[in-house]
N, C-alpha and C positions, 0 to 999 in steps of 0.2 A: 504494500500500500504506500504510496507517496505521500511523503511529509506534507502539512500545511506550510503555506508559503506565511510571509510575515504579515501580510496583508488579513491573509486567510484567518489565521489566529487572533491578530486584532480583533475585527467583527465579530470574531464567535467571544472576547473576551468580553467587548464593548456593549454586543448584545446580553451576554446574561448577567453583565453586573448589573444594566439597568430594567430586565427585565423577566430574571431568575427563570428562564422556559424549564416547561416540564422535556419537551422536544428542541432540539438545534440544528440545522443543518443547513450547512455553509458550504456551497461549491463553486470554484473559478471555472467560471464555464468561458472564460476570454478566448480561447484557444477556435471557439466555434463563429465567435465574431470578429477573426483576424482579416485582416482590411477593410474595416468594416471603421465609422467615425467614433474616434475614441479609443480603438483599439492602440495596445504598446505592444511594440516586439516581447517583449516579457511576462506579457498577462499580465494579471489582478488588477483587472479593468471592468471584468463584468460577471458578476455574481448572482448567482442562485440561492434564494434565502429558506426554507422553511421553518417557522417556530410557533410553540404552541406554549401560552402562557394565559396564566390568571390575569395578569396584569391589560390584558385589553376588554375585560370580561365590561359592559355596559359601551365600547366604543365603536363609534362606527367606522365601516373598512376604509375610508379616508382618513379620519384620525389616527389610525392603526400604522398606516402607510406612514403618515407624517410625524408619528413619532418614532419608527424606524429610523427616519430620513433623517430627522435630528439627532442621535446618537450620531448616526456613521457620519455627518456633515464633516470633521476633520479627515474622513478617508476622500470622499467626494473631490476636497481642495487640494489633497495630495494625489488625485489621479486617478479614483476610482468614476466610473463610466454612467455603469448602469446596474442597476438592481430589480430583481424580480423577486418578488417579498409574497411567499403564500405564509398569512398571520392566520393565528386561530385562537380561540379558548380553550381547552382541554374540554369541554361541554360538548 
């Protein structure tokens, strides 16, 4: 299995301190958007999110999105792309 990159590991650290998920799952899926806008020779540019926590339990899937969005906002300024965020409740 291939090591998480540092990018990788951030997000999955940034995600559960601020949002303890029961579930996490964090993939560089950059490699499938290569020359594509935004894309780096290097990857961790575009990520696949899945999490499932307590902490969105009463919010809606915009709010949900946008508080993803503001955690990771220091990955975003250092280069990260795109994100595709399936948020849930453990319900």
């Amino acid at each position: 299995m291939p090591q998480p990159s540092d990018r990788t590991s951030r997000i999955r650290d940034l995600l559960t301190a601020a949002f303890e998920p029961e579930h996490l799952s964090v993939v560089d899926d950059s490699a499938r958007h290569a020359g594509h806008a935004g894309a780096a020779p290097g990857g961790e540019t575009h990520y696949n999110i899945e999490i499932t926590s307590h902490a969105f339990a009463g919010l809606s899937r915009v709010q949900i999105q946008r508080a993803v969005m503001m955690v990771l906002q220091k990955e975003f300024d250092s280069g990260l792309h795109a994100l595709s965020i399936q948020a849930k409740t453990p319900q």
